[in-house]
C-alpha positions in Angstrom: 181.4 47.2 58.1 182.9 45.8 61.4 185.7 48.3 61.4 182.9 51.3 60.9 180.7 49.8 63.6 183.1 49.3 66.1 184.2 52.7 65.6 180.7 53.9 66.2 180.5 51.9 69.3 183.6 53.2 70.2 182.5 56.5 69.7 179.8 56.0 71.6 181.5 54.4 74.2 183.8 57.3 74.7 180.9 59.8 74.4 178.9 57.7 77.4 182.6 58.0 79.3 182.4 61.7 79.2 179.5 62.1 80.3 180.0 60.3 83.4 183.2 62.0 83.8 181.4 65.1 83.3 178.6 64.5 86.0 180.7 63.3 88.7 182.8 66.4 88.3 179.6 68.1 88.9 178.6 66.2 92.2 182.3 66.9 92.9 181.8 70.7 92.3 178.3 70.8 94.2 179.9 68.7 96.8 182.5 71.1 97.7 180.5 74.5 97.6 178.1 72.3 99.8 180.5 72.1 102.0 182.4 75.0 101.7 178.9 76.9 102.8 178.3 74.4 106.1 182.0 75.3 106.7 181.2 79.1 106.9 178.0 78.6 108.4 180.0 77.1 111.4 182.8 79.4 111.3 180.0 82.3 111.8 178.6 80.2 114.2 181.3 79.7 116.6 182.3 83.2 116.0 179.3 84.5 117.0 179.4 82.0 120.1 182.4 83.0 121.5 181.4 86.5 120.7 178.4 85.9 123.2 180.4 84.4 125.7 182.2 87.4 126.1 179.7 89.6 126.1 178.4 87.1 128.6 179.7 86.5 131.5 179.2 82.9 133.2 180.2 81.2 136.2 180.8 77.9 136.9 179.9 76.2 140.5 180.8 72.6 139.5 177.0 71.6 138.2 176.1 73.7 136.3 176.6 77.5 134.9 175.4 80.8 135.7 175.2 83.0 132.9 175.0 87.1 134.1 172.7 89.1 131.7 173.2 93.4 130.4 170.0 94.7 131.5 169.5 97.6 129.0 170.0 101.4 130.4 166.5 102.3 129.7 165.0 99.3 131.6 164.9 101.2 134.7 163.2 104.7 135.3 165.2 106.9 137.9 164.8 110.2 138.9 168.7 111.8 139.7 169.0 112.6 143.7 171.7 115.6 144.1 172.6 115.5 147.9 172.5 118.5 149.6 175.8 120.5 150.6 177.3 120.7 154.5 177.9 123.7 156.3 179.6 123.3 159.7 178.5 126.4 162.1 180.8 127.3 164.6 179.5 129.0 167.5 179.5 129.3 171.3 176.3 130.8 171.6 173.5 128.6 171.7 171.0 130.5 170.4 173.1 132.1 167.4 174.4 128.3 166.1 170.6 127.7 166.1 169.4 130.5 164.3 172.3 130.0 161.6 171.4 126.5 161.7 167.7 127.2 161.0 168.3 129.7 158.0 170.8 127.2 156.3 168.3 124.3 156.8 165.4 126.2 155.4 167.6 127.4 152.5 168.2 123.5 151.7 171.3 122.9 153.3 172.9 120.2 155.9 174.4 121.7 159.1 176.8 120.6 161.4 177.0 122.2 164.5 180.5 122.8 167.1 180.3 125.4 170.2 184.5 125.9 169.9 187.2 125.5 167.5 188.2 122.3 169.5 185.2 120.6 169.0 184.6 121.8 165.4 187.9 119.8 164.2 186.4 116.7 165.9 183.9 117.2 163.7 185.6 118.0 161.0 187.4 114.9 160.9 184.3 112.4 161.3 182.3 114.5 158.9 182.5 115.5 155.0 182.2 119.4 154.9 181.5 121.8 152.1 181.9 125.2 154.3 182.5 126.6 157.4 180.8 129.7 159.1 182.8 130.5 162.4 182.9 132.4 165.2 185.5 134.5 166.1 185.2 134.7 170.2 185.2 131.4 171.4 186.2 129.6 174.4 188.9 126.9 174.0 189.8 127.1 170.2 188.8 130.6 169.0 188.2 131.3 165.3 191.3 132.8 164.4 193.3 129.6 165.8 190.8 127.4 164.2 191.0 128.8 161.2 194.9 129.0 161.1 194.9 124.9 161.7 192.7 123.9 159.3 194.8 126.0 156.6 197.4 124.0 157.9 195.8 120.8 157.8 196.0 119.3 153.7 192.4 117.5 154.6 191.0 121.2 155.4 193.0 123.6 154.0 190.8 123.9 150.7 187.4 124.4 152.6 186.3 127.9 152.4 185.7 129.9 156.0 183.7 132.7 156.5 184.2 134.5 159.8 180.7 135.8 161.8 181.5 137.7 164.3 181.0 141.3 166.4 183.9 142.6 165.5 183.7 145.0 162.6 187.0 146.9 162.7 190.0 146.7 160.0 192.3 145.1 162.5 190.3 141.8 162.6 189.5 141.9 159.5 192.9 142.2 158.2 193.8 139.1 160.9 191.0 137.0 159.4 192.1 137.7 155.2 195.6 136.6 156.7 194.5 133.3 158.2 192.6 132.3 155.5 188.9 133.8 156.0 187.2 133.8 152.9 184.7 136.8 153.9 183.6 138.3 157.1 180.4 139.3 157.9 179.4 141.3 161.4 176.9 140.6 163.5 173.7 141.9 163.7 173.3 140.3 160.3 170.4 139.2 158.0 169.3 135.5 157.5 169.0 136.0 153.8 172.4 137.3 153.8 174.3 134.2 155.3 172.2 132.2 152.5 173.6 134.0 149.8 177.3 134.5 150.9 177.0 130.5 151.5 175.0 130.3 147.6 177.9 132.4 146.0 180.8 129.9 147.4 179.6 126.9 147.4 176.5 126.8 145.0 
């Protein structure tokens, strides 16, 4: 009757044992996915930290940091501003460099005005220009000579040149293609003609 009882207490015993084993291999188990999540919780979290700091930029000035901000595109409403284009009139005669000048300022345009080839590549060189309408009879720096240094010139050589002039004959014509003219047009001419030879080239 000992023998059996002990055996039952043993039994019981190792039964009681196993259990304990059994639940402290469970707090084990729940232990580690615990911390197995709080470990990928941080991981994300630094991650995403450092992630922020880049997209971040911050400066430090000893006390404390300044951190710079991406304002979004759409935060700001603008209306695009296209600058107008620059025309450079050559001329000798007052009152023709003004009445080119007035058509092309009417028609939208900037103009820059010279009275001789001399004093247009002054000009030239302080000044961003988009085309040149010259003169061909000029005291100085005539057109054909102008014309013939700016080709020369790499700053000026790709700036298109259209001679205005009296002369209408073949000769000059065939001078002006040569230099570098780009078209000629003979006076008496028509404001709205100037505007569209200027239009066609340069838009």
């Amino acid at each position: 009757v000992f023998r059996r009882h002990f055996h039952i207490n043993g039994h019981d015993m190792h039964s009681q044992r196993s259990m304990k084993i059994h639940r402290r291999d469970a707090r084990c188990a729940s232990l580690q996915k615990t911390h197995a999540a709080e470990t990928h919780a941080a991981e994300t979290h630094t991650a995403e930290t450092h992630t922020a700091e880049r997209r971040t930029p911050c400066v430090s000035t000893g006390d404390f940091h300044i951190k710079f901000y991406r304002i979004p595109e759409d935060f700001f409403y603008y209306k695009e501003v296209i600058m107008p284009k620059t025309v450079m009139v050559v001329e000798d005669v007052k009152s023709m460099r003004g009445l080119v000048s007035m058509t092309l300022n009417t028609a939208g345009y900037m103009v820059i005005e010279a009275a001789d080839g001399k004093e247009a590549m002054k000009k030239l060189s302080e000044n961003k220009v988009h085309m040149i309408i010259s003169d061909v009879n000029m005291p100085n720096m005539n057109g054909i000579e102008f014309l013939t240094g700016i080709k020369k010139d790499y700053r000026y050589k790709y700036i298109p040149v259209v001679m205005l002039t009296t002369q209408g004959d073949e000769e000059s014509k065939g001078l002006g293609r040569m230099a570098g003219a780009k078209a000629w047009v003979v006076k008496p001419f028509k404001p709205e003609t100037i505007v569209k030879i200027v239009k066609k080239i340069i838009g």
